[in-house]
N, CA, C and O atoms as a Maestro MAE file, in Angstrom:
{
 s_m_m2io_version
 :::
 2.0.0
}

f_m_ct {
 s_m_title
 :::
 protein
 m_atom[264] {
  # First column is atom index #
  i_m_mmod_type
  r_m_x_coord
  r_m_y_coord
  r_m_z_coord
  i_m_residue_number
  s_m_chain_name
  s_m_pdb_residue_name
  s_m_pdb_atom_name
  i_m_atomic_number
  :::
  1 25 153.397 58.434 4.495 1 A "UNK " " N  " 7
  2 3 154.515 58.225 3.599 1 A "UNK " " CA " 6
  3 2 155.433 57.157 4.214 1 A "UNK " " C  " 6
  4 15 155.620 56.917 5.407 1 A "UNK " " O  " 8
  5 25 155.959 56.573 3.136 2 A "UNK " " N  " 7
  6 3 156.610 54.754 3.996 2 A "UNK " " CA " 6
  7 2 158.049 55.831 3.841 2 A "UNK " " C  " 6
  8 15 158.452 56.669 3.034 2 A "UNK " " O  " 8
  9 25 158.580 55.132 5.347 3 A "UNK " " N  " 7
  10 3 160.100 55.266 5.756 3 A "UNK " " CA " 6
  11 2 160.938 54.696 4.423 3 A "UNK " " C  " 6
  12 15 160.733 53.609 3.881 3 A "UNK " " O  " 8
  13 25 162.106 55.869 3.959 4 A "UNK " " N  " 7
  14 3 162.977 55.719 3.409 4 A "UNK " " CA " 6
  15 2 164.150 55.125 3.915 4 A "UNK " " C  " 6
  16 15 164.435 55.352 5.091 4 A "UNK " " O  " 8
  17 25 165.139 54.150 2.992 5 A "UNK " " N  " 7
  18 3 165.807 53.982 3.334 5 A "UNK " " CA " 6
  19 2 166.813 54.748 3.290 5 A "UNK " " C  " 6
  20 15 166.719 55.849 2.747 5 A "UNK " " O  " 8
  21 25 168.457 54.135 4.090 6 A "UNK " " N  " 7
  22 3 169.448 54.907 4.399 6 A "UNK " " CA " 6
  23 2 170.248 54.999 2.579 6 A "UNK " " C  " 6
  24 15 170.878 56.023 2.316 6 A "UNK " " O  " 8
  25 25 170.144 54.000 1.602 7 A "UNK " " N  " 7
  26 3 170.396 54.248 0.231 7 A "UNK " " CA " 6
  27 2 169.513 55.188 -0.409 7 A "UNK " " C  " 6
  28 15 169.907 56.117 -1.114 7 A "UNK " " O  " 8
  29 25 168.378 54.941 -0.163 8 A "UNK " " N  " 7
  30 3 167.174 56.127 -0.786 8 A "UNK " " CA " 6
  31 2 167.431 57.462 -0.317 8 A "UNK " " C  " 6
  32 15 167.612 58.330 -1.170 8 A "UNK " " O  " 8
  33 25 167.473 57.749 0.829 9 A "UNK " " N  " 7
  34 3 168.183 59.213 1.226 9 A "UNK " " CA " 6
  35 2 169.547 59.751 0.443 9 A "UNK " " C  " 6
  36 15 169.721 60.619 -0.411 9 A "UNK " " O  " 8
  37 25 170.461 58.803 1.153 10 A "UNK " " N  " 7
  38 3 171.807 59.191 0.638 10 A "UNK " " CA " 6
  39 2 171.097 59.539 -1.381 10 A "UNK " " C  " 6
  40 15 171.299 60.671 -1.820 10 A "UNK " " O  " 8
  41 25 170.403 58.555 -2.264 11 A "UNK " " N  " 7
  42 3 170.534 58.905 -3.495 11 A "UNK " " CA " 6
  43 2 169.502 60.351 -4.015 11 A "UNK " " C  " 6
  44 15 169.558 60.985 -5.069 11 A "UNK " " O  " 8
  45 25 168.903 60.471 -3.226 12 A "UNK " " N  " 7
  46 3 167.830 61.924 -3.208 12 A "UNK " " CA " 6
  47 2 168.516 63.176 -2.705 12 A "UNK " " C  " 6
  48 15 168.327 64.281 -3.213 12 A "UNK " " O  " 8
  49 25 169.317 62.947 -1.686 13 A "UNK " " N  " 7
  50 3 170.265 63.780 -1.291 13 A "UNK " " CA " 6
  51 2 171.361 64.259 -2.696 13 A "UNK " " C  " 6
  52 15 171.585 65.460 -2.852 13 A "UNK " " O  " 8
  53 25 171.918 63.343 -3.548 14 A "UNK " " N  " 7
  54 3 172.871 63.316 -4.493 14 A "UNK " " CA " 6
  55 2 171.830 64.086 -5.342 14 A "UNK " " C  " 6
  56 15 171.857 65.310 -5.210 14 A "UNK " " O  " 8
  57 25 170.983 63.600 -6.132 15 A "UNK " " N  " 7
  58 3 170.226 64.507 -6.844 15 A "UNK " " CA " 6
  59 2 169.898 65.576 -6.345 15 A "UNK " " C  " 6
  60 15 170.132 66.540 -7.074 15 A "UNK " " O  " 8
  61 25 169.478 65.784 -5.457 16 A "UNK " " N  " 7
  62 3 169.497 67.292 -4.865 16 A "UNK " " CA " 6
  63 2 170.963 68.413 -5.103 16 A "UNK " " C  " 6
  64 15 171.077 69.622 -5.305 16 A "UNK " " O  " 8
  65 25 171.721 67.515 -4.985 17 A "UNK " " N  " 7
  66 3 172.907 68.537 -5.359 17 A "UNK " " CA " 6
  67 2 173.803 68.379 -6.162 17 A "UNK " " C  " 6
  68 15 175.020 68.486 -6.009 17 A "UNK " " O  " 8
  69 25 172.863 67.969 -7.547 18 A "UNK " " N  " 7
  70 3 173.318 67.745 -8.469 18 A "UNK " " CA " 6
  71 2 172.227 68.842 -9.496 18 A "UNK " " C  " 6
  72 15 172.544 69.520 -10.473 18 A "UNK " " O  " 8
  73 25 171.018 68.701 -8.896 19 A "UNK " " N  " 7
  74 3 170.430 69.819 -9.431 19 A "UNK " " CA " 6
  75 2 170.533 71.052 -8.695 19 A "UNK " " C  " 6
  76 15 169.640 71.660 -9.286 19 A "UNK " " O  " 8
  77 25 170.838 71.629 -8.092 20 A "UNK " " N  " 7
  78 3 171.404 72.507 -7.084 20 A "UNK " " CA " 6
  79 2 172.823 72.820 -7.748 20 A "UNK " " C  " 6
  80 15 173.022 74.034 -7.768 20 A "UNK " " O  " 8
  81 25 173.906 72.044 -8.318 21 A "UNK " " N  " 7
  82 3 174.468 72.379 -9.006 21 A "UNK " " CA " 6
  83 2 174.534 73.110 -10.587 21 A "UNK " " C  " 6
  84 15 175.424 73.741 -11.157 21 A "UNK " " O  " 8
  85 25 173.279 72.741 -10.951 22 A "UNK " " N  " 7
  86 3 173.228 73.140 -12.175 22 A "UNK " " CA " 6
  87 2 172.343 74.375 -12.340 22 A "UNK " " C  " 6
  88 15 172.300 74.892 -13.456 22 A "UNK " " O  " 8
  89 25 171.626 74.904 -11.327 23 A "UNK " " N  " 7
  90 3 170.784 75.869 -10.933 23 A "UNK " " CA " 6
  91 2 172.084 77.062 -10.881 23 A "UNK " " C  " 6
  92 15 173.282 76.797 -10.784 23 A "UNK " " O  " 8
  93 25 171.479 78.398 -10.972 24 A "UNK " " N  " 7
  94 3 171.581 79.716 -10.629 24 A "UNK " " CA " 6
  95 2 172.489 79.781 -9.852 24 A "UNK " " C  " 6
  96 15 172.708 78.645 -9.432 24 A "UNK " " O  " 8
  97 25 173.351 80.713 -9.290 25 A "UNK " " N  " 7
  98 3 174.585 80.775 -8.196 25 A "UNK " " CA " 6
  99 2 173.567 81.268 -6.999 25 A "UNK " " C  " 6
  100 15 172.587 81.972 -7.242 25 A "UNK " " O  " 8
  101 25 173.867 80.881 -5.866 26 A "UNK " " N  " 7
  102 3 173.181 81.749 -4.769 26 A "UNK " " CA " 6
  103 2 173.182 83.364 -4.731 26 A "UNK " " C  " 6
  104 15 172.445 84.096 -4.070 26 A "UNK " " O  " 8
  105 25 174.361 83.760 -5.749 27 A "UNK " " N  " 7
  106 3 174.204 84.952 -5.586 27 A "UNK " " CA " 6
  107 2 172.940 85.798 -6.560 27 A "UNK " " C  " 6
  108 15 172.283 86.787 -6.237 27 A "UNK " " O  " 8
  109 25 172.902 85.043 -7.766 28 A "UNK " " N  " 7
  110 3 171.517 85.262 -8.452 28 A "UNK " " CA " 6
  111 2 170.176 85.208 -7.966 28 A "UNK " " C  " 6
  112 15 169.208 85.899 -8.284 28 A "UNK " " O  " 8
  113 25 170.291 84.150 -7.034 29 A "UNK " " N  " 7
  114 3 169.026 83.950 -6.399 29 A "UNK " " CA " 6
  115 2 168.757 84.856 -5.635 29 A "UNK " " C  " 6
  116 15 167.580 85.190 -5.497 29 A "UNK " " O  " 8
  117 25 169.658 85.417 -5.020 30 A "UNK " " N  " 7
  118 3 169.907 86.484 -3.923 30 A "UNK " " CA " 6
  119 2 169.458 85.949 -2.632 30 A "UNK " " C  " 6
  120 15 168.569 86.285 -1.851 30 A "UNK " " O  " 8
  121 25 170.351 85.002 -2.642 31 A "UNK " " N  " 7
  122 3 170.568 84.265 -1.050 31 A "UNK " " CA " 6
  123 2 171.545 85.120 0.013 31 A "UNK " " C  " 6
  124 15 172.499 85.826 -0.315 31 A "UNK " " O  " 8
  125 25 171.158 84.922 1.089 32 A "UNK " " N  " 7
  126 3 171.743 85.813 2.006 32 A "UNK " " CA " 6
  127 2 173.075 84.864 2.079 32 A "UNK " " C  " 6
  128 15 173.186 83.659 1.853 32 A "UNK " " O  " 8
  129 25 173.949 85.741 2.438 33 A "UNK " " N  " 7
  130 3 175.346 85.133 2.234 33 A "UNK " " CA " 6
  131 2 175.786 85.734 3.501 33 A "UNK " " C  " 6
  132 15 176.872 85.217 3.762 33 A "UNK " " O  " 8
  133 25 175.524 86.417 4.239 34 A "UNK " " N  " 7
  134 3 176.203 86.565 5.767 34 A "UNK " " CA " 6
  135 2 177.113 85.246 6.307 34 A "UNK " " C  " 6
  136 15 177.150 84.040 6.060 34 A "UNK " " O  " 8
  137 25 177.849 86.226 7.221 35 A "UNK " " N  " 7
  138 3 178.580 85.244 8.195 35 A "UNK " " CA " 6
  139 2 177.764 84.074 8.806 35 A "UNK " " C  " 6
  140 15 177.999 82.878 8.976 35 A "UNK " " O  " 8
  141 25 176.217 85.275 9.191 36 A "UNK " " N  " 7
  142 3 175.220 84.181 10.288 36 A "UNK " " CA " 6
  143 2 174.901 83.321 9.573 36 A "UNK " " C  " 6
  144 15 175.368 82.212 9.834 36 A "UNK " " O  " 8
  145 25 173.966 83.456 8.355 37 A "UNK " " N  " 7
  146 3 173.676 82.794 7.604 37 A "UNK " " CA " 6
  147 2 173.929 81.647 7.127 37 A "UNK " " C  " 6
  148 15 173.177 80.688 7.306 37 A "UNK " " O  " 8
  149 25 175.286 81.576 6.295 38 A "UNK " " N  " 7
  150 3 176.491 80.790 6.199 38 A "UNK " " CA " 6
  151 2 176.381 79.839 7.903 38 A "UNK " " C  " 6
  152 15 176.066 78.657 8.042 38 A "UNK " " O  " 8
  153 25 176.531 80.241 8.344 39 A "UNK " " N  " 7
  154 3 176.742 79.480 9.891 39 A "UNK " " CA " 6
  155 2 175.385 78.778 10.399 39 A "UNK " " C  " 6
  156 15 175.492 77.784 11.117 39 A "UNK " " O  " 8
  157 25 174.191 79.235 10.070 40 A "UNK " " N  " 7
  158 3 172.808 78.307 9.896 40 A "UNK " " CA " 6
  159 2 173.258 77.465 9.259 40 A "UNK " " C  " 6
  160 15 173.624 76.395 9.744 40 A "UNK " " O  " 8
  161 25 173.363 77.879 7.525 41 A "UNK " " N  " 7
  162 3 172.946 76.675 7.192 41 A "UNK " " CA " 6
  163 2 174.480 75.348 7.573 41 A "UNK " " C  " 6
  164 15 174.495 74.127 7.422 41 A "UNK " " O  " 8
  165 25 174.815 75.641 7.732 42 A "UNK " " N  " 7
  166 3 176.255 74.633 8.158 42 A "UNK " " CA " 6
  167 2 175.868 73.965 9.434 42 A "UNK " " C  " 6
  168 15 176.312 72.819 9.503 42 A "UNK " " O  " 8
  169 25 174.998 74.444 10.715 43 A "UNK " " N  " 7
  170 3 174.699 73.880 11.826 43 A "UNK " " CA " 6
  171 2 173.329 72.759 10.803 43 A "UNK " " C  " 6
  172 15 173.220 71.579 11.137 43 A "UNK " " O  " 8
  173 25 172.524 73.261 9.758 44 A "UNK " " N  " 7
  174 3 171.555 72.688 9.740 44 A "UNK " " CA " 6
  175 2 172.149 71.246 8.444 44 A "UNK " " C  " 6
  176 15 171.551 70.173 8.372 44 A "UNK " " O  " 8
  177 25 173.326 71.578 7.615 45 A "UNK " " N  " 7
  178 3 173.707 70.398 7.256 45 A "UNK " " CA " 6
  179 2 174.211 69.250 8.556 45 A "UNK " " C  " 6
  180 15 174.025 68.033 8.548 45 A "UNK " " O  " 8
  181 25 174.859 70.032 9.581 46 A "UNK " " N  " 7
  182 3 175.681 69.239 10.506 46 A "UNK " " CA " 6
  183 2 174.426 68.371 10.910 46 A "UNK " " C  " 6
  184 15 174.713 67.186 11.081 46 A "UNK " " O  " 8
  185 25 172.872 68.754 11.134 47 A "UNK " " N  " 7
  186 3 171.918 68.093 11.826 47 A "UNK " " CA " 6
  187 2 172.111 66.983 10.732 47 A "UNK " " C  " 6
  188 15 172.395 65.877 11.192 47 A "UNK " " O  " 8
  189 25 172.002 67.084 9.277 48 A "UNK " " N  " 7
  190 3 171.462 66.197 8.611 48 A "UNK " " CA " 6
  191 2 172.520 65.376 8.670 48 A "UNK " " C  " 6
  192 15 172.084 64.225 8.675 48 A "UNK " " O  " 8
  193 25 173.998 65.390 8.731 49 A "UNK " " N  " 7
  194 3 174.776 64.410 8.344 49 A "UNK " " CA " 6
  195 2 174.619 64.035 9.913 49 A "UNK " " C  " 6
  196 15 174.828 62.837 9.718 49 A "UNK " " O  " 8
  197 25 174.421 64.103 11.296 50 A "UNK " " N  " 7
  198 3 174.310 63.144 12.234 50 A "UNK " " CA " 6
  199 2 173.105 62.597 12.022 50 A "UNK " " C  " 6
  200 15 173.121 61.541 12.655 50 A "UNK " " O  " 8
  201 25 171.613 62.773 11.255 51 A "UNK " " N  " 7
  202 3 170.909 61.992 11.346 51 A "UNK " " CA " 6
  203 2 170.853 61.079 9.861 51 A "UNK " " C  " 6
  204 15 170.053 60.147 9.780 51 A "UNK " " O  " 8
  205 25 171.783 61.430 8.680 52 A "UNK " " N  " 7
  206 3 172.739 60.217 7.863 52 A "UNK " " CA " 6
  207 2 173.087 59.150 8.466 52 A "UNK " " C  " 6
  208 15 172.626 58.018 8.320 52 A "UNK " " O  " 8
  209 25 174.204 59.636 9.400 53 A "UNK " " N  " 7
  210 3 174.800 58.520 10.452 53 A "UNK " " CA " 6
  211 2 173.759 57.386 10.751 53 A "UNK " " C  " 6
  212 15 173.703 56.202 10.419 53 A "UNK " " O  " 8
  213 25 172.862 58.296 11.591 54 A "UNK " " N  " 7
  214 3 172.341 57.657 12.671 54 A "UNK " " CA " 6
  215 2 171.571 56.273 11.903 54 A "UNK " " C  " 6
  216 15 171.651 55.077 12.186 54 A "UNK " " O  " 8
  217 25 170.773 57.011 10.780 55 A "UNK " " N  " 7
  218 3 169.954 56.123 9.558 55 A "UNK " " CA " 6
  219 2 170.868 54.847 9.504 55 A "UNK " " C  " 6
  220 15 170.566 53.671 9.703 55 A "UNK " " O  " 8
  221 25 172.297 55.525 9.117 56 A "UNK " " N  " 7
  222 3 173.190 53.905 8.597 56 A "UNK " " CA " 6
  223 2 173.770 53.346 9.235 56 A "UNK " " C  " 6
  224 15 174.416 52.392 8.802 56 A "UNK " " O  " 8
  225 25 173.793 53.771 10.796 57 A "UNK " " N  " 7
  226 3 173.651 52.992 12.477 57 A "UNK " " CA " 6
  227 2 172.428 51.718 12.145 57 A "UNK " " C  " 6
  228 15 172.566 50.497 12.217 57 A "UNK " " O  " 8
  229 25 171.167 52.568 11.748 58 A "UNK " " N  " 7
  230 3 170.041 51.699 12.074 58 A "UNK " " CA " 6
  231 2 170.354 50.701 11.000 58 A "UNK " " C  " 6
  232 15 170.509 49.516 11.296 58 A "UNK " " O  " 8
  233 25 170.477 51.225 9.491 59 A "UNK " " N  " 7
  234 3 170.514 50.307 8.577 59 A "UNK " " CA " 6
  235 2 171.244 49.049 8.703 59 A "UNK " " C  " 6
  236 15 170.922 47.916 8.343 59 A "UNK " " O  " 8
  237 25 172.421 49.531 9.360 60 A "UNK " " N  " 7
  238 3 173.858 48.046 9.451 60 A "UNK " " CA " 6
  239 2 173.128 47.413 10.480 60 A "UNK " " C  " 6
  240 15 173.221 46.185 10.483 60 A "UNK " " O  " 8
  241 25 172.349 47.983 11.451 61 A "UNK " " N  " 7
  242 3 172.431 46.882 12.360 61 A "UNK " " CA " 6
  243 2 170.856 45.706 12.089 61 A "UNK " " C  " 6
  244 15 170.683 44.549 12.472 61 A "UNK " " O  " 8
  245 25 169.934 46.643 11.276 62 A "UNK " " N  " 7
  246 3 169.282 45.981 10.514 62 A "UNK " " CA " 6
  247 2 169.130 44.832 9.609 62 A "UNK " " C  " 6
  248 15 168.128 44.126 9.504 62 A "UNK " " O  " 8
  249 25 170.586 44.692 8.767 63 A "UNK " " N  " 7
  250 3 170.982 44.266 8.173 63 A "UNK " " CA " 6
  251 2 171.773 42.742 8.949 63 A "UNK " " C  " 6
  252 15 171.376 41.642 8.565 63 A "UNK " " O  " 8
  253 25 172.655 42.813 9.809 64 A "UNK " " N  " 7
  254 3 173.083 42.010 10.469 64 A "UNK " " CA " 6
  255 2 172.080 41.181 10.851 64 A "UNK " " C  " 6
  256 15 172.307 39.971 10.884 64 A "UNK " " O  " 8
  257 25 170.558 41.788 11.273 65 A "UNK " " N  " 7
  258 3 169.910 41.135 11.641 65 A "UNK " " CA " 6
  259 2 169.246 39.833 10.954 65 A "UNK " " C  " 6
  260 15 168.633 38.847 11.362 65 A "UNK " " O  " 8
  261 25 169.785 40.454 9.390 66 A "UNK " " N  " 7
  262 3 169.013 39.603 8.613 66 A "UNK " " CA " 6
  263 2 169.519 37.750 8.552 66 A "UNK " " C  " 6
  264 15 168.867 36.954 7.878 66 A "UNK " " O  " 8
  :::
 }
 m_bond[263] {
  # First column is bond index #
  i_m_from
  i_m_to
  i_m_order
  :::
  1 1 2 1
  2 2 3 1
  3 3 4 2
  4 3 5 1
  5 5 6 1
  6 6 7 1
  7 7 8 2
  8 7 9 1
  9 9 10 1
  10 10 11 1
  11 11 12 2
  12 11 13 1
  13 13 14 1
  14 14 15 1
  15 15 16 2
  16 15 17 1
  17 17 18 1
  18 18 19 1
  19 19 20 2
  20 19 21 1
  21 21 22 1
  22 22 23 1
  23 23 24 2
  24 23 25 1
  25 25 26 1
  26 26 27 1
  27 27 28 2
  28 27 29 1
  29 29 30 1
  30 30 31 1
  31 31 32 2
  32 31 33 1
  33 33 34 1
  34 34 35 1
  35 35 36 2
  36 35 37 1
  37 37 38 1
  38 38 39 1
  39 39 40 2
  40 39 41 1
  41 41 42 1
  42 42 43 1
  43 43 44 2
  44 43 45 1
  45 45 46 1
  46 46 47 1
  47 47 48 2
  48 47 49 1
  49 49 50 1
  50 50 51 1
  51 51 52 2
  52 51 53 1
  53 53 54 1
  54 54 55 1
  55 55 56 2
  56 55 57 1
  57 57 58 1
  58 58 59 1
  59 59 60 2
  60 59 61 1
  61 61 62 1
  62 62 63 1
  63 63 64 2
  64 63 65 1
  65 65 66 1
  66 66 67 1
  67 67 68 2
  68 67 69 1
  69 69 70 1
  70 70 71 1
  71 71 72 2
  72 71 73 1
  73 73 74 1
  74 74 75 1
  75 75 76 2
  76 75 77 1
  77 77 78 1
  78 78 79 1
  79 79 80 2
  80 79 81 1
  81 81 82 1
  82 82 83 1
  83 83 84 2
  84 83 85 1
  85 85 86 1
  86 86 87 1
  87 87 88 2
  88 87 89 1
  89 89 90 1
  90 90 91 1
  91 91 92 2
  92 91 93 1
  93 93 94 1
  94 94 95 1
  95 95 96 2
  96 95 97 1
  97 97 98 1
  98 98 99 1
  99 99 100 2
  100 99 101 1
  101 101 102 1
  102 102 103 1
  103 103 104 2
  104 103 105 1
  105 105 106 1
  106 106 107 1
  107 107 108 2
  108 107 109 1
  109 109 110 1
  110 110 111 1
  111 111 112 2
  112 111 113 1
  113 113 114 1
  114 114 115 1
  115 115 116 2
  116 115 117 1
  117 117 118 1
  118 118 119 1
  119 119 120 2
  120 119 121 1
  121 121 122 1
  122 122 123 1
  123 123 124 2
  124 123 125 1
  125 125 126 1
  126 126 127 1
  127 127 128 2
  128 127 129 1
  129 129 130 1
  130 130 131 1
  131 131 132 2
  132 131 133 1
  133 133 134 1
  134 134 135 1
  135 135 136 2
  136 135 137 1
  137 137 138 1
  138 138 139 1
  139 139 140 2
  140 139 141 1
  141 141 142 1
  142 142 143 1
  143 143 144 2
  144 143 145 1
  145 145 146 1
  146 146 147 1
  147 147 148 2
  148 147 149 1
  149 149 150 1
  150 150 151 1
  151 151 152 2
  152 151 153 1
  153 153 154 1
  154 154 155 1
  155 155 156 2
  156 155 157 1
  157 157 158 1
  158 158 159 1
  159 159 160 2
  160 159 161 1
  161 161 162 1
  162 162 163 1
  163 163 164 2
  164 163 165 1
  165 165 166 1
  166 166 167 1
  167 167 168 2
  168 167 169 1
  169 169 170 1
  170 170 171 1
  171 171 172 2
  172 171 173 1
  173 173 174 1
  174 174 175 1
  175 175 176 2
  176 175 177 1
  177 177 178 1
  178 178 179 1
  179 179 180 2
  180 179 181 1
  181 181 182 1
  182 182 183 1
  183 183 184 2
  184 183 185 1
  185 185 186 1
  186 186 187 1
  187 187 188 2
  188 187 189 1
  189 189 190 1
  190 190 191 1
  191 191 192 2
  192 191 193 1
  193 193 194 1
  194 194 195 1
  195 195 196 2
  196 195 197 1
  197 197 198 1
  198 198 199 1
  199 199 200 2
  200 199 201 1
  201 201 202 1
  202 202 203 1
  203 203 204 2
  204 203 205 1
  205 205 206 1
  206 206 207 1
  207 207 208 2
  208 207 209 1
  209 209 210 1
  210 210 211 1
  211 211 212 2
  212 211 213 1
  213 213 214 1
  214 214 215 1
  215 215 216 2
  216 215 217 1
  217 217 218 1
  218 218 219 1
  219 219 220 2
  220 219 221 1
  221 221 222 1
  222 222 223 1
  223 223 224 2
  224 223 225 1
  225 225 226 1
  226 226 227 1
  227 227 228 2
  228 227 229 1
  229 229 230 1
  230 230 231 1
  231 231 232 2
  232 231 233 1
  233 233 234 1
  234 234 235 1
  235 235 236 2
  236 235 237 1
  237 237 238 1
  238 238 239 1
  239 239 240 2
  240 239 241 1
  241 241 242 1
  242 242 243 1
  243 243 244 2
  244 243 245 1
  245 245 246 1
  246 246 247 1
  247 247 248 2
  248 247 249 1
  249 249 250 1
  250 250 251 1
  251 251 252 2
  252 251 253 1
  253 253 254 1
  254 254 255 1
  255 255 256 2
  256 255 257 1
  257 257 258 1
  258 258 259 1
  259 259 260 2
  260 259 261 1
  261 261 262 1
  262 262 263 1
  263 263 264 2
  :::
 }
}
């Protein structure tokens, strides 16, 4: 699968929670809603927005290069 870019993420990401918005409440789904839980998934967004960053680290400096 060819490397996405740092716009292609960021816009797959948006659709994702845009349909995620329009879906079921977590509580329908019967998502665990704990303290811990809650606190996963927040460490596992935190991974994704430093490797966001990091993508549009690579992208700008990519770009400069051009």
């Amino acid at each position: 699968m060819p490397a996405m870019t740092a716009e292609a993420i960021t816009a797959r990401l948006r659709e994702l929670a845009r349909l995620s918005a329009a879906g079921p409440s977590p509580m329908q789904r019967g998502v665990d809603m704990s303290a811990a839980a809650i606190a996963a998934r927040l460490r596992e967004l935190s991974d994704v927005s430093a490797l966001c960053a990091k993508l549009e680290a690579i992208g700008a400096a990519a770009r400069r290069r051009r």
